[in-house]
N, C-alpha and C positions, 0 to 999 in steps of 0.2 A: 807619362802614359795617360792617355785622355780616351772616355768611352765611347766609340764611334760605330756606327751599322755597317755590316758588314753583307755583300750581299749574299743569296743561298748559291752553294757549290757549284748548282749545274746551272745559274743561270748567266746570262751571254754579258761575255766581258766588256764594259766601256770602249776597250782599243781593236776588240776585234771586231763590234760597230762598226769603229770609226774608219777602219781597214775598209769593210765591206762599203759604208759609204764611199770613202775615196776613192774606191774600184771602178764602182758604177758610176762616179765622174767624171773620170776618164773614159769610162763608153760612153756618155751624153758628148763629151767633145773628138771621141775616136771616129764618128762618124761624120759630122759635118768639117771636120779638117780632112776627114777622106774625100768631101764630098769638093771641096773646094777645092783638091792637088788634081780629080777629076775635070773641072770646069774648064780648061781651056782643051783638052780633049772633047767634051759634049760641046763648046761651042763652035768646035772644028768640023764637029760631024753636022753637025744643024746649019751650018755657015749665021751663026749669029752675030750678033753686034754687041759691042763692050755693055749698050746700055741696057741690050736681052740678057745678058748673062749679069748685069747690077740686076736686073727686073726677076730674076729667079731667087737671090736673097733677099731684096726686099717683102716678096710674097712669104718666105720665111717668115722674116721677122713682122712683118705686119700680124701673119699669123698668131705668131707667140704673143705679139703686141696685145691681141682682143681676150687672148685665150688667162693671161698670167693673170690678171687680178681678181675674176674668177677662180682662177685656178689658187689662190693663196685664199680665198674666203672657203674654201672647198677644206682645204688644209685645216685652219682653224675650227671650222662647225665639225668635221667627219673625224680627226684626229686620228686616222689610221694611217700613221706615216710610211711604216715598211710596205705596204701594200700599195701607196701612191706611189713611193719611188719604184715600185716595180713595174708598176703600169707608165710610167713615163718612159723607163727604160725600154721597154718592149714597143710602145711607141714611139721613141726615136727610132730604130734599128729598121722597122718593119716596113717605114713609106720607102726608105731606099732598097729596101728587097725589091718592093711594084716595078724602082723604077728601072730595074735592070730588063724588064719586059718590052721597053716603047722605047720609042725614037723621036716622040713626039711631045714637042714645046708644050702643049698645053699639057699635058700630062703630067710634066715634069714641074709646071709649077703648080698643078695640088700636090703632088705630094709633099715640095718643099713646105708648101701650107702644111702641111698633115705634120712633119718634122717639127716644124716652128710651136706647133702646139704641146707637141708630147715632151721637147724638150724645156720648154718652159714652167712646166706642171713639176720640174725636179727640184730647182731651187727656194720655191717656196715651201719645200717639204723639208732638204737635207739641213739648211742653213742655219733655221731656228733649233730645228732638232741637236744641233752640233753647238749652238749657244747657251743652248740646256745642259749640255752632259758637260760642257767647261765653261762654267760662269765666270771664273775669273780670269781664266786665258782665249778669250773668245778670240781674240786677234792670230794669237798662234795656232789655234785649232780651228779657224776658219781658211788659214792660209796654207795648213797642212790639205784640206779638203781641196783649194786652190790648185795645189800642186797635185793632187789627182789630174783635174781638169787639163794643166799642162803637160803633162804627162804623156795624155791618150790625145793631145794637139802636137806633139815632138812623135810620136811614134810612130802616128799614123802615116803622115808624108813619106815616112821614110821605106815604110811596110807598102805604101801603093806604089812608089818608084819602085821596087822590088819585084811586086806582081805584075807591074804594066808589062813587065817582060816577058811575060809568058803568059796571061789572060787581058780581055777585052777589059773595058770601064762596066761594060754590063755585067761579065760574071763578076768580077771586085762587088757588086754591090748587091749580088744574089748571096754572094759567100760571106757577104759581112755580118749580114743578119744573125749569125750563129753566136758569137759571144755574147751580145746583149743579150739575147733570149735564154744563155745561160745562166748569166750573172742577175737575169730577172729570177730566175729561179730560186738561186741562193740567199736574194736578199727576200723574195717572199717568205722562204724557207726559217730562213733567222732572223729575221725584224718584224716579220712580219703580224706578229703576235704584242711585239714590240712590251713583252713584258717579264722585266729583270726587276721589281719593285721588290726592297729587300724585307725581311722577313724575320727575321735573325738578329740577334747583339752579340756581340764579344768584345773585349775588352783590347785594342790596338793603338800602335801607335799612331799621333795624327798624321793621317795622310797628307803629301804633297797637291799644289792646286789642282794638277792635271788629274789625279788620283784619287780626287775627293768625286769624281765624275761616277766611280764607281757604288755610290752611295744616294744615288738619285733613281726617285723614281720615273724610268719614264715609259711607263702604264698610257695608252692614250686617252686623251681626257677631252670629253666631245664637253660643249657649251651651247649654252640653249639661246636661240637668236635674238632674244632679251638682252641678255651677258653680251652678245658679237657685238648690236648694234650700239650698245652705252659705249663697248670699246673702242668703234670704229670713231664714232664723236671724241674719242681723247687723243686716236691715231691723228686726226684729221688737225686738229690744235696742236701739233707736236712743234714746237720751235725750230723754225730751219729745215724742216721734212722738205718744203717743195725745192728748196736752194740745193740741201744735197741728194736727191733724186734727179736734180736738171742735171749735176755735176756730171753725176754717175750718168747719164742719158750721151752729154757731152765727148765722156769720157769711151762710150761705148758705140758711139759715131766712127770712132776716130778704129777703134780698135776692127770694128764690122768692115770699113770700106779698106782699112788694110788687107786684112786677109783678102779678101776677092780679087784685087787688083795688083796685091806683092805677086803675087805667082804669073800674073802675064807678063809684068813688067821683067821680071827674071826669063822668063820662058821667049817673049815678043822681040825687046831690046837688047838681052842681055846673051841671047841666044843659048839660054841652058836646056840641056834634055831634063826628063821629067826627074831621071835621079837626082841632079844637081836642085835641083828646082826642090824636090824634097828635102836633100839635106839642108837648103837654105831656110828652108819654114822651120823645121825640126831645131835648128840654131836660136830662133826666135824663141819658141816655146820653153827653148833645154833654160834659156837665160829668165824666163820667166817664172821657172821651174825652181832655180837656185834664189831670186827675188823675195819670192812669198816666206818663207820663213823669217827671213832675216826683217822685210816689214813687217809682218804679224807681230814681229819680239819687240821690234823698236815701239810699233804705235803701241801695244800693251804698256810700255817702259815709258815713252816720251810723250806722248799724245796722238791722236790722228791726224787732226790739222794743219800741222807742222811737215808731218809726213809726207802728206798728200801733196800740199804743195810744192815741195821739193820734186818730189815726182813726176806732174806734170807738167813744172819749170823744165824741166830735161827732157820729159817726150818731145816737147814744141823742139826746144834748142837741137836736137839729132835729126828730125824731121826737116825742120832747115839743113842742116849740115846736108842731109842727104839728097834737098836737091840740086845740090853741087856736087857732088860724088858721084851723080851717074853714071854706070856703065865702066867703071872701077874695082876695083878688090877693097878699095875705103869702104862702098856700098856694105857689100858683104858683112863687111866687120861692126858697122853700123847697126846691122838688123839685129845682132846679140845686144848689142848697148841699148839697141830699142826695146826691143822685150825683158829688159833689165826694168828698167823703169815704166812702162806700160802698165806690167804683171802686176807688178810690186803692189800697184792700188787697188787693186780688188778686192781682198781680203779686208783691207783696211777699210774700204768705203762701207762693208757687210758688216762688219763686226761694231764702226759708228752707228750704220741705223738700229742694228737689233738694241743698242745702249739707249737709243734715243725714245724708244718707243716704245707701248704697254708689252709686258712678258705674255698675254693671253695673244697676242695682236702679232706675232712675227709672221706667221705665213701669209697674211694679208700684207706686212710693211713690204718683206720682201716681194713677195707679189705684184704691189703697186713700183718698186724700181726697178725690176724685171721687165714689168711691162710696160712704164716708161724708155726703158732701154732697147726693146725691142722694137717699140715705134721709132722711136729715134735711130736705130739700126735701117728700119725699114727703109727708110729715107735718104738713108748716104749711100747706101751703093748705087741708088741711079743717078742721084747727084753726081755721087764720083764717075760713072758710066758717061754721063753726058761730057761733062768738064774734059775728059779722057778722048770724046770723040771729037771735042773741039779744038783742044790745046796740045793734046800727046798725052798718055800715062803719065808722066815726070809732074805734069800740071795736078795729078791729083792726089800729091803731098803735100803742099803748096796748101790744097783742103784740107788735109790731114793734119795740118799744124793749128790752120786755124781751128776746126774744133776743141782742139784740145786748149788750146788759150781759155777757149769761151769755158771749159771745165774749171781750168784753176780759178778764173773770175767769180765763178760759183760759188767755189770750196772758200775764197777770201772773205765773204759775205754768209759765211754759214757759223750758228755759235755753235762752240766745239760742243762735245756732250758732259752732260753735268761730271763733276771729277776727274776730266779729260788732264793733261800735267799741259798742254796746250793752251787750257781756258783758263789755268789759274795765273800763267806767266802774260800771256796773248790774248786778251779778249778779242774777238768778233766782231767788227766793224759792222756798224744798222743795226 
């Protein structure tokens, strides 16, 4: 029996946080996976071109690209977590209410701009927050929050195949706006105060690691630009930051111009209606969904490094495989093995950098890989758009492989993080 703090009675539980977190990340990815099972219907009605409908997620992510590393110094100085994830939430959901109004291309890509912004503003808020309340299981508590994310990307395809049959793309996106603006509520509601700091002793058993979560204060704790900027000079010197930020940028290449372009090529070539077409995305996510834990345990247990690599050795290798399986039931069965190992790194690339980098400094690290990624997002779907209107769709996995090589190259030349079980067997080559 060891004497540990205990928090007071009424105030909000570590897991029920971590629920409400994981809720609201599944709405940040409920809608642009609605938005994207939508996209070959708006570019049906527009008569657009592969490389107009790459040109509407790029303006996303170019969006998110300007907006994240601001938006994670924001996080850091203001330290009002619940109330930033509520305003991101509410700001994703809201630009696609507008655009069930217009029919009109320009339109359509401020709002994705406006999207790109609000959903970026999420993860530099939830990530570190969730690396604070499990210090020692960051990898599985970052890839429990993952699987939110997969979640509201598995359900949503399947929930629009559902309504295409009985509402337009427009209303889908006037009616969607209601659960984010709910779940902004709830988390305003209960995080928003963001204060459980305990108060109280009693005499208990020691808690397990996930459980020691409940013994933390996390009070928000603003720092004065003094404190940010000595911080942001030790961010900036962090060993390996720019090597795994490129990885993760690589990595999120590969993943951006999937999505936009798996659903034509199922819908164009493969001649699926919008159901089928859904439950194929929904397969992708379900596999990425069962992924994230099982990495989050291992990299806690084995290292990151090791991980990652394995990882994206096997995106490449099924991305080959699959462009010989076109237009196949292999296909199909491929796209779960792909979101097996896609997903899987997520988690694990979060839970590296928060390890690597000052604990005052998360909302800015994450910030700065967020919006590395989102530039880098920017840029592949017109890449992939263009390549598509040159060579055929099929030509632009062929792309998709290769980014993800240039990822693992990355992660080969990154040193693991100090006490990594990777670094102590593996050192880091350079």
């Amino acid at each position: 029996m060891n004497t540990a703090t205990l928090p007071e009675p009424s105030a909000p539980l570590p897991y029920r946080d971590m629920g409400l977190i994981t809720l609201g990340h599944a709405l940040t990815h409920w809608y642009p996976a609605t938005f994207f099972m939508l996209l070959p219907l708006i570019g049906q009605e527009l008569g657009l071109t592969y490389s107009q409908i790459g040109l509407i997620m790029t303006c996303q992510y170019a969006a998110g690209a300007i907006s994240n590393i601001p938006g994670g110094m924001l996080v850091d100085i203001w330290g009002k977590k619940g109330q930033l994830m509520a305003m991101s939430l509410f700001w994703v959901g809201f630009p696609y209410f507008l655009m069930g109004f217009t029919s009109t291309y320009w339109v359509l890509l401020a709002c994705a701009m406006l999207v790109g912004m609000g959903n970026n503003l999420w993860h530099p808020t939830a990530i570190p927050l969730l690396g604070q309340m499990f210090p020692q299981r960051k990898g599985l508590a970052l890839s429990l929050h993952g699987m939110g994310g997969n979640m509201g990307d598995a359900l949503a395809p399947l929930a629009v195949g559902g309504m295409l049959s009985f509402l337009t793309w427009h209303q889908i996106v006037m009616i969607n706006v209601v659960p984010g603006a709910l779940m902004s509520v709830l988390i305003l509601y209960f995080l928003g105060a963001m204060t459980f700091t305990p108060k109280s002793k009693a005499t208990v058993a020691q808690p397990r690691p996930l459980e020691a979560a409940a013994q933390m204060s996390a009070k928000p704790k603003q720092q004065s630009l003094k404190s940010y900027v000595a911080g942001l000079k030790d961010l900036l010197r962090t060993p390996g930051l720019f090597m795994l930020i490129m990885s993760s940028s690589f990595r999120s290449m590969t993943q951006g111009t999937l999505l936009t372009f798996l659903p034509l090529y199922l819908a164009k070539e493969m001649h699926y209606n919008v159901f089928w077409v859904g439950a194929a995305m929904a397969i992708l996510q379900v596999a990425g969904f069962v992924a994230a834990p099982i990495a989050g345990h291992m990299s806690d247990q084995l290292g990151r490094r090791t991980l990652l690599m394995s990882c994206f050795a096997m995106t490449g290798v099924v991305l080959l495989v699959m462009t010989f399986a076109g237009g196949t039931t292999l296909f199909v069965v491929l796209i779960a093995v792909l979101g097996f190992f896609l997903y899987a790194a997520r988690p694990v690339m979060q839970a590296w950098l928060l390890e690597s980098t000052p604990k005052n400094m998360g909302g800015t690290s994450i910030g700065l890989m967020f919006g590395m990624q989102s530039g880098a997002q920017a840029v592949a779907p017109i890449l992939g758009g263009i390549v598509a209107d040159h060579y055929g769709l099929m030509a632009a996995f062929y792309f998709l492989a290769g980014t993800i090589v240039l990822a693992n190259v990355m992660i080969f030349f990154t040193p693991a993080p100090e006490g990594d079980a990777a670094s102590r067997s593996h050192p880091a080559k350079g």
